[in-house]
N, C-alpha and C positions, 0 to 999 in steps of 0.2 A: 354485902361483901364488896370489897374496893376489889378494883384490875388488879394490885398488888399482891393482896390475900387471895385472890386467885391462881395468879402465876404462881407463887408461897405453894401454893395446895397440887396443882400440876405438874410441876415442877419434876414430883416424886416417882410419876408415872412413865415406864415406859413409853405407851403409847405418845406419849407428849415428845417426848425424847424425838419419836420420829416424824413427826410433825413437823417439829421444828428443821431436823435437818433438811425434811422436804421441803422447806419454806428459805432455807440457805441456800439448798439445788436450782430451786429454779431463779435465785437473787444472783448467781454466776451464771446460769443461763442467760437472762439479760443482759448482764453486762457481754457476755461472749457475745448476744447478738447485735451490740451494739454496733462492734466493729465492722457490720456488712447491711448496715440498716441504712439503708437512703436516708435524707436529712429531714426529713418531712417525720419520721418514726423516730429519731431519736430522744424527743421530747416526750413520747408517750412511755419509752422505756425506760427516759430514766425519771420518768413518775414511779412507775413499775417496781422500781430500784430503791427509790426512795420509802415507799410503803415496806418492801420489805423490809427495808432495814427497821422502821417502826416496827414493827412487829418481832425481828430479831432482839432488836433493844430492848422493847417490854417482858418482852419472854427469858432474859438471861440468859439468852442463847449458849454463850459460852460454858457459863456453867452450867444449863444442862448438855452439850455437848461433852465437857470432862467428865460428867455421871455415868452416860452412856454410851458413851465411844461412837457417836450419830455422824 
């Protein structure tokens, strides 16, 4: 099964649904902590930022967001 036919398959599920918005929640929580993060941690966070955005991307975030109202 590719990553793709998977997201395909999870996609459908609730549970994934809130997965994902938890995986948005904490992608605004970095970035919010950016703004009071000494300069030495901002390169860790926006690693941090950049991984979840991978993961928001592969996962179709948005449309599963409009599925489930997450």
């Amino acid at each position: 099964m590719t990553l793709e036919e998977a997201v395909n398959t999870l996609k459908h599920h609730e549970s994934f649904g809130v997965f994902v918005g938890s995986i948005h929640q904490m992608r605004e929580e970095a970035i919010a902590d950016m703004n009071k993060a000494p300069l030495e941690q901002v390169q860790q966070l926006s690693g941090k930022i950049l991984a979840y955005d991978d993961i928001l991307q592969m996962s179709n975030h948005e449309e599963v967001r409009r599925r489930f109202n997450t």
